[in-house]
The first five atom37 places (N, CA, C, CB, O) and aatype in JSON, in Angstrom:
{
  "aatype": [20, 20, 20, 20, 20, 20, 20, 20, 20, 20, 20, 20, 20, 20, 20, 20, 20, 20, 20, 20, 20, 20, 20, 20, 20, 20, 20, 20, 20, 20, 20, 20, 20, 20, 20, 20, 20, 20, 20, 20, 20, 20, 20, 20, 20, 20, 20, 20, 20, 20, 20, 20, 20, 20, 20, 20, 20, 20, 20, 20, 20, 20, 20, 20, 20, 20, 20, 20, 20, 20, 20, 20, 20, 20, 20, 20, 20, 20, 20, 20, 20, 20, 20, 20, 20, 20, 20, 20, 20, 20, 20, 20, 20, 20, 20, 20, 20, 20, 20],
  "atom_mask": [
    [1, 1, 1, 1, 1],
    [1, 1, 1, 1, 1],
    [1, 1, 1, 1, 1],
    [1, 1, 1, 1, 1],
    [1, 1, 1, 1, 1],
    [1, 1, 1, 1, 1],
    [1, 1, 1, 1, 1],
    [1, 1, 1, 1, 1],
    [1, 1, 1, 1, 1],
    [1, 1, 1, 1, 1],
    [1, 1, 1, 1, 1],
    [1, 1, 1, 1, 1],
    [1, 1, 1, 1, 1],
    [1, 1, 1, 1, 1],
    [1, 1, 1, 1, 1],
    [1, 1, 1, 1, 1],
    [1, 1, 1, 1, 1],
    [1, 1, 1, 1, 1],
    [1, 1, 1, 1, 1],
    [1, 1, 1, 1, 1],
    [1, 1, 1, 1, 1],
    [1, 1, 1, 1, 1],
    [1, 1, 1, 1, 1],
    [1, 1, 1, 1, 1],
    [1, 1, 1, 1, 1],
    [1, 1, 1, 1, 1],
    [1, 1, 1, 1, 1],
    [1, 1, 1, 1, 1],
    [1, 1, 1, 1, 1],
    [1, 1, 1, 1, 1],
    [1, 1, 1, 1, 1],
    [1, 1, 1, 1, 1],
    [1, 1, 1, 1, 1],
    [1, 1, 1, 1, 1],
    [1, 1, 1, 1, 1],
    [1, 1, 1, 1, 1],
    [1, 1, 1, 1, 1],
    [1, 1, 1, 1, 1],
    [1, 1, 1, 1, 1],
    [1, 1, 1, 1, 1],
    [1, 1, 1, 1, 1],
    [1, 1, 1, 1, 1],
    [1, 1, 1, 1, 1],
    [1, 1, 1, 1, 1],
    [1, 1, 1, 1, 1],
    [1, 1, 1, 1, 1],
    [1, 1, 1, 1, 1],
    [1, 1, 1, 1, 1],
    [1, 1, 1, 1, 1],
    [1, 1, 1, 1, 1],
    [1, 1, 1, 1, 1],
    [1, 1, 1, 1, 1],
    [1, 1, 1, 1, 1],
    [1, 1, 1, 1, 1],
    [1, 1, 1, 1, 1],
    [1, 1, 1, 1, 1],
    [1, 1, 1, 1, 1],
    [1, 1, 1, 1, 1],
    [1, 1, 1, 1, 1],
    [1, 1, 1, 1, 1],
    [1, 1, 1, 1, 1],
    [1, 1, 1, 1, 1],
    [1, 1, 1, 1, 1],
    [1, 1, 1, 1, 1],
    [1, 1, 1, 1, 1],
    [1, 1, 1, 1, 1],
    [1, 1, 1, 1, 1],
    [1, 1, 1, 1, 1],
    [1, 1, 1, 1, 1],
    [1, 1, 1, 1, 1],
    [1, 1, 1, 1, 1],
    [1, 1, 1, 1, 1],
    [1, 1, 1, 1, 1],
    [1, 1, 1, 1, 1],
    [1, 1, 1, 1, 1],
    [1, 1, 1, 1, 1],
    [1, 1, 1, 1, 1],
    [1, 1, 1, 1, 1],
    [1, 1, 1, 1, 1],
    [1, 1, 1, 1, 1],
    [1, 1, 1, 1, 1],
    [1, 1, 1, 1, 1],
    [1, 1, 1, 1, 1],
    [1, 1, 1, 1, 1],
    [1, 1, 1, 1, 1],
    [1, 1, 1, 1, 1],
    [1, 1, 1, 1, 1],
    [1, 1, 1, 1, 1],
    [1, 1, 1, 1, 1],
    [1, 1, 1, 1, 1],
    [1, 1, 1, 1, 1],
    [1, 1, 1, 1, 1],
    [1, 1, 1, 1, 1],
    [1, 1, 1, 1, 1],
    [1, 1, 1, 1, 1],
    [1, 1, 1, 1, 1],
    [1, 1, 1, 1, 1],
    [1, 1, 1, 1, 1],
    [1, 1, 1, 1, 1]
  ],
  "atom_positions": [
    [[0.83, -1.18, 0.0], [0.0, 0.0, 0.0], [0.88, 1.24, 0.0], [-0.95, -0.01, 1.2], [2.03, 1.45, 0.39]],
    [[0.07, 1.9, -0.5], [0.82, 3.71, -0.71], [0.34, 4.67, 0.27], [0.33, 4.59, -2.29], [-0.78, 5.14, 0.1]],
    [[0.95, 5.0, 1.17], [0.4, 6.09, 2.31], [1.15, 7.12, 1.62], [0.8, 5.89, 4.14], [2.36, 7.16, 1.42]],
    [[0.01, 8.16, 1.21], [0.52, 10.07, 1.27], [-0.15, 10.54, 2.47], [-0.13, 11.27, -0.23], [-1.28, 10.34, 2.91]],
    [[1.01, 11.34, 2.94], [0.95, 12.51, 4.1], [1.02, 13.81, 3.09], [2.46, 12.45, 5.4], [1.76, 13.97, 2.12]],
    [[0.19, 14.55, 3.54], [0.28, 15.8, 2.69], [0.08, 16.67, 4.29], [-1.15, 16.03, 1.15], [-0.35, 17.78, 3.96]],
    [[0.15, 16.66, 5.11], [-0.01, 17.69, 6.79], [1.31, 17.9, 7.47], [-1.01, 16.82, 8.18], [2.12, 17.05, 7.12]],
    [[1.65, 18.56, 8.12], [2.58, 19.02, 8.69], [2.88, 18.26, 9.82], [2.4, 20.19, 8.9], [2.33, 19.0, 10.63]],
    [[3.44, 17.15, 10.64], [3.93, 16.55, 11.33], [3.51, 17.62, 12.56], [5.3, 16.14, 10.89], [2.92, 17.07, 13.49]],
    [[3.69, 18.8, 12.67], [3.58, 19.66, 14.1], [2.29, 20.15, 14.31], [4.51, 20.93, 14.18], [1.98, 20.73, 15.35]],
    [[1.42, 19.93, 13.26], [-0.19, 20.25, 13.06], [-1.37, 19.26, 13.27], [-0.4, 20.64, 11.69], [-2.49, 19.47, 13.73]],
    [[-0.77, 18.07, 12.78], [-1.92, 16.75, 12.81], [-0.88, 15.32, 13.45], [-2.65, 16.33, 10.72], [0.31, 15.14, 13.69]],
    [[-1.86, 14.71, 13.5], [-1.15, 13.09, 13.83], [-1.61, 12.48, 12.55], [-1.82, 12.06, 15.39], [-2.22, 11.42, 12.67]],
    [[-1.5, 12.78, 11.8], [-1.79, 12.07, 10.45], [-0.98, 11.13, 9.92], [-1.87, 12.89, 9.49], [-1.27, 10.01, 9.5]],
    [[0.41, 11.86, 9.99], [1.91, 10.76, 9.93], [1.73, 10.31, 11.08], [3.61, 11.37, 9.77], [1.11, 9.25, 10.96]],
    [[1.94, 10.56, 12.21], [1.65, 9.12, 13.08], [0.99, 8.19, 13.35], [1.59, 9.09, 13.8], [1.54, 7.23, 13.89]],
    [[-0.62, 8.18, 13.01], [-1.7, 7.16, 12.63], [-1.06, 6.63, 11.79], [-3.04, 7.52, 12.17], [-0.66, 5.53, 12.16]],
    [[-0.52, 7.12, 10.0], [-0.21, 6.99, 8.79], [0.71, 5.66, 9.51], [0.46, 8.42, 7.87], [0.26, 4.51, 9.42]],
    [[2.07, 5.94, 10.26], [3.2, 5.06, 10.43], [2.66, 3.34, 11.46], [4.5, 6.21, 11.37], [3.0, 2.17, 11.28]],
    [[1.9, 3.85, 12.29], [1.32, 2.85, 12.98], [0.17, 2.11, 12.21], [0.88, 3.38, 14.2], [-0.28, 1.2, 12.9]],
    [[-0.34, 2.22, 11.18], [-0.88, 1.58, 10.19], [-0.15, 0.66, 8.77], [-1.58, 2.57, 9.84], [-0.54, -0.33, 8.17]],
    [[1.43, 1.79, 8.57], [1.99, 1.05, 7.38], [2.23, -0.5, 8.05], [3.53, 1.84, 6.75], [2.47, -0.85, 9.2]],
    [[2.1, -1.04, 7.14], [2.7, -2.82, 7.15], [3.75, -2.71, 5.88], [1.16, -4.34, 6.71], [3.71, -2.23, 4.75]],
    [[4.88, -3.54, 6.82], [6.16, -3.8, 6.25], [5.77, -3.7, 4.62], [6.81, -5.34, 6.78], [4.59, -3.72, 4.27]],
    [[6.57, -3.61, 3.92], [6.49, -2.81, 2.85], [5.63, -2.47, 1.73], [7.21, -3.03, 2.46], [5.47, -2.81, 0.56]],
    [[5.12, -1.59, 2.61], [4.44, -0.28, 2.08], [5.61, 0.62, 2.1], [3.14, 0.32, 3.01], [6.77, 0.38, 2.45]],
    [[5.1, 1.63, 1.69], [5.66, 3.31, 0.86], [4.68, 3.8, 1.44], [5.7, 3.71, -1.05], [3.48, 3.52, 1.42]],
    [[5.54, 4.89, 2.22], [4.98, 6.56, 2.59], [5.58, 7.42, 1.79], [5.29, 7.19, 4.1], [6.76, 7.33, 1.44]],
    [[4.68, 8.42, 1.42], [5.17, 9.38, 0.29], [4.71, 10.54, 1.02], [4.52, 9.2, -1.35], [3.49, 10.69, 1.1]],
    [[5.61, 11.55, 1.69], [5.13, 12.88, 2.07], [4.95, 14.14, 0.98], [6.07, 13.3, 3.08], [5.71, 14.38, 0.04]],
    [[3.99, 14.73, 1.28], [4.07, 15.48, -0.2], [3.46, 17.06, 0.72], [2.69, 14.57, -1.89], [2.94, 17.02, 1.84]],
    [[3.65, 18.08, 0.08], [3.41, 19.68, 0.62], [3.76, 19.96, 1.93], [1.96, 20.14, 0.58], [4.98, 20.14, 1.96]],
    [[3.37, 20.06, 2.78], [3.63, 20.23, 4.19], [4.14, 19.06, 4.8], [2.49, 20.64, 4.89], [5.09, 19.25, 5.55]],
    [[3.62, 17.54, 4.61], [4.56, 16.22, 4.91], [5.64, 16.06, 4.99], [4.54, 15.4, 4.3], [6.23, 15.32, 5.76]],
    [[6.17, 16.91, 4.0], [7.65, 16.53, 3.68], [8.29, 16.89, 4.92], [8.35, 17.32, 2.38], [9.41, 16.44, 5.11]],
    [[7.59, 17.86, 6.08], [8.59, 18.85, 7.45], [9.23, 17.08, 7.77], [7.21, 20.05, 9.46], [10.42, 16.79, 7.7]],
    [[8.58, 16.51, 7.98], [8.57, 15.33, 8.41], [9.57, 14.6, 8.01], [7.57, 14.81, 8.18], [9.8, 13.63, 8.73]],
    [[10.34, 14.77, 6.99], [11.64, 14.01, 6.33], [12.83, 14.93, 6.97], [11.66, 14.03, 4.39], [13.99, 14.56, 6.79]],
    [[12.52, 16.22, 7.76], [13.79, 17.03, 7.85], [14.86, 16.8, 9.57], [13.11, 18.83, 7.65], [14.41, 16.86, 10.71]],
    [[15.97, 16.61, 9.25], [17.29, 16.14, 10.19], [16.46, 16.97, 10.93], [19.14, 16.45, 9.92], [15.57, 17.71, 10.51]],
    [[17.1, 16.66, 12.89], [17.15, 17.84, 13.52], [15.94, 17.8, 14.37], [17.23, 19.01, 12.59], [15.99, 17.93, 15.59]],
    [[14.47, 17.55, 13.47], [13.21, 17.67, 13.89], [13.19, 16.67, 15.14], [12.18, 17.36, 12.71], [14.08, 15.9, 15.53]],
    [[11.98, 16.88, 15.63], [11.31, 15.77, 16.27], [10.89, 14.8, 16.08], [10.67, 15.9, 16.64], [10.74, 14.05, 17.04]],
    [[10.45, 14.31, 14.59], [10.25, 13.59, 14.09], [11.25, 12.72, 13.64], [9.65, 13.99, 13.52], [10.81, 11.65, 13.25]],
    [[12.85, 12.88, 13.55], [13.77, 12.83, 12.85], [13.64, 10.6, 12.96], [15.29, 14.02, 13.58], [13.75, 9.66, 12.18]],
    [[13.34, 10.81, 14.53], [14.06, 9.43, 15.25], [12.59, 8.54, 14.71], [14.46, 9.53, 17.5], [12.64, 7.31, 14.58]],
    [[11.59, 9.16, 14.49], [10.9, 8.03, 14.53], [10.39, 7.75, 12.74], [9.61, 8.27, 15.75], [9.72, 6.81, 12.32]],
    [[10.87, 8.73, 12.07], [10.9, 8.15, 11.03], [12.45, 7.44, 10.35], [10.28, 9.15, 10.3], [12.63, 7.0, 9.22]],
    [[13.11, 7.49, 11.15], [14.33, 6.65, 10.74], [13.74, 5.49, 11.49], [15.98, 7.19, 11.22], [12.97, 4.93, 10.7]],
    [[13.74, 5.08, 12.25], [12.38, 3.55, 13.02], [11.34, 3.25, 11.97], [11.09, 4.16, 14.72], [11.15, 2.1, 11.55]],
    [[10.69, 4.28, 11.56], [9.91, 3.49, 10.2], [10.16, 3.17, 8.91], [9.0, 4.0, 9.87], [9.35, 2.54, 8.22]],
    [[11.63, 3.7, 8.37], [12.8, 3.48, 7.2], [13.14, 2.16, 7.47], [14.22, 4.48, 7.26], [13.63, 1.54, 6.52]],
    [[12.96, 1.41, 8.83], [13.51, -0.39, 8.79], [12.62, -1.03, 7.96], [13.44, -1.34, 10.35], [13.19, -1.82, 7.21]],
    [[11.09, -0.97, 7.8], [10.17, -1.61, 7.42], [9.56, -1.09, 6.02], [9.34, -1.64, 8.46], [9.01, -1.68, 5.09]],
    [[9.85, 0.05, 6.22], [8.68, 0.6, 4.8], [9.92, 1.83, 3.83], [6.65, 1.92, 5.76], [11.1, 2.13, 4.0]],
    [[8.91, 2.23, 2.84], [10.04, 2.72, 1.68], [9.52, 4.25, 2.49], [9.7, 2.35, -0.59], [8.45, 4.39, 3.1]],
    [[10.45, 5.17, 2.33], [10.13, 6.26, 2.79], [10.46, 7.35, 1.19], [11.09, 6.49, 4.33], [11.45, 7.23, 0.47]],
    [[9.34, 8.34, 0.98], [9.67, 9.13, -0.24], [9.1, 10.37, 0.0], [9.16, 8.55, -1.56], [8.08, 10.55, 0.66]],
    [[9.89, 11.4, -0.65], [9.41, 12.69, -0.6], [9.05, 13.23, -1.85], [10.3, 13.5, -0.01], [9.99, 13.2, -2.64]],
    [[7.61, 13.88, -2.49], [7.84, 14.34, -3.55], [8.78, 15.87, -3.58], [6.52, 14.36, -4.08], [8.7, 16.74, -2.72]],
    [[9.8, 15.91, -5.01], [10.7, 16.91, -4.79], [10.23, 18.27, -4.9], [11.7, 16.75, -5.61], [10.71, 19.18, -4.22]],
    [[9.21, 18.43, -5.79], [8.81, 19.5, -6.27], [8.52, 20.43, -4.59], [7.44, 19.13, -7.42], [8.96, 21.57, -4.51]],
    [[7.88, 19.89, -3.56], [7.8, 20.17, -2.7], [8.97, 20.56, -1.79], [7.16, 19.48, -2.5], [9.33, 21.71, -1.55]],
    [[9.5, 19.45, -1.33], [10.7, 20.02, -0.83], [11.7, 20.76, -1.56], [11.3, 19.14, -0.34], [12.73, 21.1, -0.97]],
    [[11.52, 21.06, -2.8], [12.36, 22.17, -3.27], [11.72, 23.51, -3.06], [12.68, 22.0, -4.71], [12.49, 24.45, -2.9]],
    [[10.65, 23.69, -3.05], [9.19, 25.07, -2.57], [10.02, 25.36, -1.3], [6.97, 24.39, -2.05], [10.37, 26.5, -0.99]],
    [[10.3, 24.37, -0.67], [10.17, 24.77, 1.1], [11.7, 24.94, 1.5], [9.34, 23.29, 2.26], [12.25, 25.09, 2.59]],
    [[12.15, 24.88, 0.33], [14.19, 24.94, 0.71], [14.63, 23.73, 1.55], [14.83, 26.53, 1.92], [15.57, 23.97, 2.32]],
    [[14.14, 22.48, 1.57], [14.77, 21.25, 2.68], [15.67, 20.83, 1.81], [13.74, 19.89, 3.28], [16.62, 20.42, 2.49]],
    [[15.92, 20.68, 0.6], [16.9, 19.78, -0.29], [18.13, 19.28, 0.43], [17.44, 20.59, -1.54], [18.72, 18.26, 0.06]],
    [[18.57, 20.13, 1.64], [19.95, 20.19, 2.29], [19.78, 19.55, 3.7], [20.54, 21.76, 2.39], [20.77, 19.21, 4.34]],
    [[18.26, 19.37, 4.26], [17.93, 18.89, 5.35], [16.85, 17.61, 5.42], [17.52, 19.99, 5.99], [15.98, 17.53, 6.29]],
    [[17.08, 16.54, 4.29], [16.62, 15.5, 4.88], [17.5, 14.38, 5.12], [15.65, 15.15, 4.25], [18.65, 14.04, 4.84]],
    [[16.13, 13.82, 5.98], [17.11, 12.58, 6.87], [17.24, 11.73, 5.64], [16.28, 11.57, 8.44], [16.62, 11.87, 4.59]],
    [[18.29, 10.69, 6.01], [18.88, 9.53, 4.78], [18.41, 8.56, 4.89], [20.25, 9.1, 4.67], [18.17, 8.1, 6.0]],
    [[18.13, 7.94, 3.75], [17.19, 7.17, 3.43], [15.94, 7.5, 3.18], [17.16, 6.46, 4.12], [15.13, 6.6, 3.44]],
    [[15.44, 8.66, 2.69], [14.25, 9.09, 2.17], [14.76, 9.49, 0.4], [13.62, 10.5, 3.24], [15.7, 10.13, -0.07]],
    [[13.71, 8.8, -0.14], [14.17, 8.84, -1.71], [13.24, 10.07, -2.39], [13.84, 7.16, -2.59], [12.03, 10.06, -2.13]],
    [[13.65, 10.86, -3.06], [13.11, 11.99, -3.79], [12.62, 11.7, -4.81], [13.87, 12.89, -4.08], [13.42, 10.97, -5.39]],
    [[11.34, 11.9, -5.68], [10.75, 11.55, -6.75], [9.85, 13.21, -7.38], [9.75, 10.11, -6.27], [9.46, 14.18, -6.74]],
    [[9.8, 12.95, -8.61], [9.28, 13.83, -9.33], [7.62, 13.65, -9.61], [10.1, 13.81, -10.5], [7.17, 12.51, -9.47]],
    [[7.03, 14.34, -9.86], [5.48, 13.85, -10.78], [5.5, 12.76, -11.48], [4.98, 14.79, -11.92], [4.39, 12.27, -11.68]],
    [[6.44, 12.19, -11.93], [6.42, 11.27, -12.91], [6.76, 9.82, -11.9], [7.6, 11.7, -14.2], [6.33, 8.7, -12.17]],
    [[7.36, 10.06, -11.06], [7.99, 9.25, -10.17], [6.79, 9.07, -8.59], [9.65, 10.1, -9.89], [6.92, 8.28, -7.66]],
    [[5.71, 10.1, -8.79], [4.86, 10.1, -8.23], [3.6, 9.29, -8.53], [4.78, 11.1, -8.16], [2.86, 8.86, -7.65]],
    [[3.38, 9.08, -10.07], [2.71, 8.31, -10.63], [2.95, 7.09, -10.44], [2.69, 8.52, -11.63], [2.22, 6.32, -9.81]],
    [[4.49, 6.7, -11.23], [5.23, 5.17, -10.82], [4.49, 4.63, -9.74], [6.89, 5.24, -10.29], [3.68, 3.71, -9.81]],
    [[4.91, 5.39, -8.56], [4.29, 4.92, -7.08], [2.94, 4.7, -6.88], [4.53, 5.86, -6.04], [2.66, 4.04, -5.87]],
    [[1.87, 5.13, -7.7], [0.75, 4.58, -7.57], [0.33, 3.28, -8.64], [-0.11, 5.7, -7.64], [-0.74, 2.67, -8.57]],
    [[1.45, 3.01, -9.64], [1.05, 1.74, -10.16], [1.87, 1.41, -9.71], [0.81, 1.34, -11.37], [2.03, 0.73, -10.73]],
    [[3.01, 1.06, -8.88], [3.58, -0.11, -8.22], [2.79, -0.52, -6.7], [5.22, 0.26, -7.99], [2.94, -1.54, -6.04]],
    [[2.04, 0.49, -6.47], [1.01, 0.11, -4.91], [-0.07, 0.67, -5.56], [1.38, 0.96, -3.09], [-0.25, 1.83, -5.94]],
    [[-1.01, -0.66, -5.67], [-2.24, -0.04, -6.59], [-3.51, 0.36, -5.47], [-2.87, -1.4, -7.88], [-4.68, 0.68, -5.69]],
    [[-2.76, 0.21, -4.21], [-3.44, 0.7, -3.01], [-3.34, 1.8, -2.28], [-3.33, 0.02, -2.25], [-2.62, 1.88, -1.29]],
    [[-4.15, 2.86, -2.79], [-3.65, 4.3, -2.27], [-3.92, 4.36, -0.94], [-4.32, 5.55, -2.94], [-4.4, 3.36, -0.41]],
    [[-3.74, 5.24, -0.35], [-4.38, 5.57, 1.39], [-3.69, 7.03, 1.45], [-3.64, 4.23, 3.02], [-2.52, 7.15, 1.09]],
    [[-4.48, 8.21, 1.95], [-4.28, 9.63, 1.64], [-4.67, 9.45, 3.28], [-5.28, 10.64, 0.28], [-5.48, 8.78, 3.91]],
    [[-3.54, 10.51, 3.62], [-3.89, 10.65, 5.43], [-3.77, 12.42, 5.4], [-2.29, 9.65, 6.85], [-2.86, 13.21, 5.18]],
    [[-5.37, 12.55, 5.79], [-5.59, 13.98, 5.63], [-5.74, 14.46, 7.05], [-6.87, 14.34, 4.71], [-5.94, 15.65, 7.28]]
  ]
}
């Protein structure tokens, strides 16, 4: 399954329902405000490196390039384009949007 976070990690529990729901490999894809959630440093930093053991972690770029993180995410989060955003919904033909 495909979990998008599109909320801000410091605004909703959306990524945290989102993470306590993925099953081992699934893909989370943070996208607009989600992405805070991929950045070193945060609060979030530790527990999404804990959910990088089990599941694919992705940021769309277009976003984190809007918000200037390019230089602040954690490793092991893979960057994808629109096109690479699509990919991800025919390789998990199971969406799940955590609003």
């Amino acid at each position: 399954m495909l979990h998008i976070v599109n909320k801000s990690p410091f605004q909703t529990q959306s990524l945290e329902t989102c993470l306590r729901f993925a099953q081992a490999g699934s893909a989370v894809l943070l996208i607009e405000d989600g992405i805070y959630a991929a950045s070193t440093g945060s609060s979030t930093e530790a527990r999404m490196r804990e959910a990088s053991a089990t599941v694919k972690l992705y940021a769309l770029k277009p976003d984190v390039d809007a918000r200037a993180m390019g230089t602040r995410l954690i490793d092991g989060i893979t960057l994808v384009d629109y096109a690479g955003f699509v990919d991800l919904t025919l390789e998990y033909p199971t969406v799940q949007s955590w609003l």
